[in-house]
Steps between C-alpha positions, in 0.01 A plus 500: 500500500461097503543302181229212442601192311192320409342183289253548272362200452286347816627791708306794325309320239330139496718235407466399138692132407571591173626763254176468288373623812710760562471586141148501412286570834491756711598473845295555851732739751510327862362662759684792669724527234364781353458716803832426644751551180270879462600549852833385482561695211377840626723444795818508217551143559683410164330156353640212326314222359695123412369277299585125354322636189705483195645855351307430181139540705623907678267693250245245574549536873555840559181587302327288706667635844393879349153383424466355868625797653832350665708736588909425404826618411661190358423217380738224449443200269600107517627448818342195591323436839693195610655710789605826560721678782518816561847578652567817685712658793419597823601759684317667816175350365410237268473653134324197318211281603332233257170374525321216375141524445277220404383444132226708381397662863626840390592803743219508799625170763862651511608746793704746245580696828735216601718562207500857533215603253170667579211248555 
């Protein structure tokens, strides 16, 4: 079973600038998104969303997430998007690939084979 880390914000939902945003709109999933974190998910992949978004906004956001139909086992709060690395050994095979998509294209451009997940 593979464990997906993923961003919330510009990665499965448009981008919103603000918290008012984030707060008082709803949000538009990305393309792809939708499809691929059902599949993902049926194939027991276990499914993590990150998110700068400050630990007072989780009821907000995961009622949002459940409305939208994404898919997730965690969800962690306020860790801010100025970098993260994912560190991880490797053995026979590499165990940990990251991927950068760009803002607001969602799931469809990607080739989710070359990480090891179904297309």
């Amino acid at each position: 079973m593979k464990t997906i880390i993923c961003d919330i914000d510009g990665t499965l939902v448009f981008y919103k600038t603000n918290t008012h945003g984030i707060v008082t709109a709803s949000h538009d999933v990305l393309p792809g998104v939708i499809d691929k974190l059902n599949r993902w998910e049926m194939m027991g992949c276990r499914i993590i969303l990150i998110t700068g978004r400050r630990e007072n906004l989780r009821e907000t956001t995961q009622r949002e997430l459940t409305r939208l139909g994404i898919p997730f086992d965690v969800l962690l709060m306020g860790y801010a998007d100025t970098g993260r690395v994912l560190i991880n050994d490797e053995a026979t095979k590499t165990k940990a690939h990251a991927v950068s998509l760009p803002r607001n294209e969602g799931f469809e451009e990607f080739n989710w084979e070359s990480v090891g997940l179904i297309n």
